[in-house]
N, C-alpha and C positions, 0 to 999 in steps of 0.2 A: 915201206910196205906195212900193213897193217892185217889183222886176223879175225876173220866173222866165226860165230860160234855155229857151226850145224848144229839143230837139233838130233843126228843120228851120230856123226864123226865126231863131235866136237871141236876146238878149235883149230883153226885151219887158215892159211893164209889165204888172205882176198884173191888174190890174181887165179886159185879154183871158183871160183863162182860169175852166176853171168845175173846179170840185170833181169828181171821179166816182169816189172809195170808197174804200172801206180795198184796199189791193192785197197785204196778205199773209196775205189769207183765200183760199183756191182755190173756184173756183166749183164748186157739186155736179157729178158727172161724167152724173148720171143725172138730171136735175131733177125728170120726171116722176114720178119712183119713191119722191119725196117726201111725206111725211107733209104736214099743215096746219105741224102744230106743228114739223116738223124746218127749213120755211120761214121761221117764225115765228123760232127760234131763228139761221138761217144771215141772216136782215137784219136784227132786232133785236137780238141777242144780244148784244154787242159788248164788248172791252176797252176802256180809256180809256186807251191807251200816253201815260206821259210819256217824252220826249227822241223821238230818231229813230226815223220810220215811214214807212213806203212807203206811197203814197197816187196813186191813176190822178186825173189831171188833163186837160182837153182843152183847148187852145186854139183859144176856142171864137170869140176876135176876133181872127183872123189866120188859120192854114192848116185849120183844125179838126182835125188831127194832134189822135190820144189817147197820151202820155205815163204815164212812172213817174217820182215825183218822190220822194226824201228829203228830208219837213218836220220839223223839230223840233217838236215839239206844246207844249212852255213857253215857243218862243221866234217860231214862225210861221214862221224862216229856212228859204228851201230850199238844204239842203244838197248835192243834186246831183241831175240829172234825164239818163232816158234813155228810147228808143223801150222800147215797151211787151215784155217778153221777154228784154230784155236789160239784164247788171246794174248798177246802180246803186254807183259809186263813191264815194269821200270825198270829191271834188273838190267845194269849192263852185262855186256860181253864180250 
């Protein structure tokens, strides 16, 4: 097991937090004004980044605080995490 840093809790072991997305997709501005298929493509559509990727996380066993994390995708490491909006440094954690 391994430990993501909250930005409110601090560190904390992984198995409290849940997945919640790719974070350097912007969400549609106008959802409704969405096609079937423009939907289809903005949640399925997806690249498969290797190395670092911004990815929303919540810890979802502790503050339920929603999070931006840098994870390495070859290697699972999170590389640095911060409140959602603001950016994301090299600093590990």
């Amino acid at each position: 097991m391994f430990n993501i840093r909250c930005p409110w809790c601090g560190e904390r072991p992984a198995i409290e937090f849940a997945y919640g997305g790719d974070a350097s997709r912007p969400r549609p501005e106008a959802p409704e004004a969405l096609t079937d298929e423009a939907w289809h493509d903005y949640v399925f559509i997806r690249d498969n980044p290797a190395g670092p990727h911004p990815e929303y996380w919540q810890h979802s066993g502790g503050c339920r605080q929603w999070m931006t994390a840098l994870r390495d995708t070859t290697t699972h490491e999170i590389l640095a995490t911060a409140p959602p909006g603001e950016p994301l440094g090299g600093e590990r954690t």
